[in-house]
C-alpha positions in Angstrom: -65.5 6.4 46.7 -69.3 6.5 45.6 -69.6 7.8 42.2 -73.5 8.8 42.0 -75.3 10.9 44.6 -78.6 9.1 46.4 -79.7 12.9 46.6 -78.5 16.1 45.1 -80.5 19.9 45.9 -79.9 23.0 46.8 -80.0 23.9 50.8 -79.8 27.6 51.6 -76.4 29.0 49.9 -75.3 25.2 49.4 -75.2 22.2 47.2 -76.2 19.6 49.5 -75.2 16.3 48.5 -75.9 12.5 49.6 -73.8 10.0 48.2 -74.4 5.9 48.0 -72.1 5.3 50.2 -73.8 7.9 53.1 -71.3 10.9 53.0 -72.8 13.9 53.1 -71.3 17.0 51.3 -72.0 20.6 51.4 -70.6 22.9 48.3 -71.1 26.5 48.6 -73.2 27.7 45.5 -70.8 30.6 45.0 -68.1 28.2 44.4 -69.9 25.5 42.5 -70.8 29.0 40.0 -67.4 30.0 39.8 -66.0 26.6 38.8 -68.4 26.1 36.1 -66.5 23.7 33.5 -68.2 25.4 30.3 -65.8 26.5 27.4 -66.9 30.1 28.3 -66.5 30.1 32.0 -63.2 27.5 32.3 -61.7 28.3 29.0 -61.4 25.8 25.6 -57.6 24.2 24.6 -56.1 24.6 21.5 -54.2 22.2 19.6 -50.9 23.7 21.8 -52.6 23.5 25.0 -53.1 27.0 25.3 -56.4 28.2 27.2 -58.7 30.5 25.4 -61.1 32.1 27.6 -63.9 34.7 26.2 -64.6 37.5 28.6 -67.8 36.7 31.2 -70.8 38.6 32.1 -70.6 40.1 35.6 -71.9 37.8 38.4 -74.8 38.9 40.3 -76.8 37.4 43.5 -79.0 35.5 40.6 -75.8 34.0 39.2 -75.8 31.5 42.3 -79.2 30.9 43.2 -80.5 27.3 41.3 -83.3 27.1 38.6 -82.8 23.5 38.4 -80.7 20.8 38.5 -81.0 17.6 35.7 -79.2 14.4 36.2 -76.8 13.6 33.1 -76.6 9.8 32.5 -75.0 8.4 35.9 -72.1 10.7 35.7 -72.7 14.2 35.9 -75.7 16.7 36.9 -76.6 20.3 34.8 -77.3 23.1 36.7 -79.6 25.5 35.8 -78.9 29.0 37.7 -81.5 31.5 38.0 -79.2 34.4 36.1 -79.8 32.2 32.5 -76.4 30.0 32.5 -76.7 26.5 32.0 -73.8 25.3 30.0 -71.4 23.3 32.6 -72.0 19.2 33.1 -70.7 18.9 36.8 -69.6 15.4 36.8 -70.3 13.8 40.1 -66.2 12.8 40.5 -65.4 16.3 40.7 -68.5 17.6 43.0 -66.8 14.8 45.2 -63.2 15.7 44.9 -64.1 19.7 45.2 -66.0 18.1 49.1 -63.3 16.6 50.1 -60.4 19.1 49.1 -62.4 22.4 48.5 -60.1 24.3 45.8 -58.6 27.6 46.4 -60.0 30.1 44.7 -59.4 34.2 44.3 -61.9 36.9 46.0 -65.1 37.3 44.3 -66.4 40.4 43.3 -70.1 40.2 42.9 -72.2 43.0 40.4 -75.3 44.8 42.1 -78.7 42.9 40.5 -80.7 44.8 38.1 -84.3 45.1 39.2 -86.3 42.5 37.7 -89.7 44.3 35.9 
C-alpha cells in the first residue's frame, strides 16, 4: 500500500485521489465531512476511555464543498470546507483504508443554507 497521494483535489461531489502506486480513489465529500477526525466532530477520550463529544453545528450544502486542501508533512492533508471548518488532519492511511472499505455510516440530514449577503 502507497502511503502518499501523487495527486489529491476535489472532482464534482468527490475527493479524487492518485496514489504512488497508480490507484485511483474516489471519496464522496459528504462522507469525507462527516468523518472528520477533530475532537469536536469525532469526540475526545478521557483517561477511562470514555468519548466526549460537544454538540455540532447543523451541516449545510457549504459544509461539503472544499475551500482548500494543505498537505501535512507526508502523512496527512487539512481540509478547508467552504462552511468555516478546518480542524480535522486526514491522514492519508485512513483516506486509503475509507477507498477501499468505505465505512457505514447513518442517514444524513442536511440543514437548508442561509443566503449568503
Amino acid at each position: 500500500m502507497s502511503g502518499v497521494p501523487k495527486l489529491l483535489q476535489p472532482v464534482g461531489d468527490e475527493l479524487a485521489i492518485v496514489w504512488e502506486d497508480g490507484k485511483e480513489s474516489y471519496l464522496k465529500l459528504t462522507d469525507v465531512r462527516r468523518l472528520c477526525p477533530c475532537a469536536g466532530c469525532a469526540g475526545e477520550r478521557d483517561l477511562l476511555g470514555r468519548v466526549a463529544k460537544l454538540p455540532t453545528a447543523p451541516l449545510t450544502e457549504r459544509s461539503f464543498t472544499v475551500a482548500a486542501l494543505t498537505p501535512i508533512g507526508g502523512y496527512a492533508v487539512q481540509i478547508y470546507w467552504a462552511d468555516g471548518h478546518s480542524d480535522g488532519l486526514y491522514p492519508y492511511k485512513k483516506l486509503r483504508e475509507w477507498s477501499e472499505h468505505p465505512p457505514v455510516l447513518p442517514a444524513l440530514t442536511v440543514a437548508p443554507s442561509l443566503p449568503v449577503r
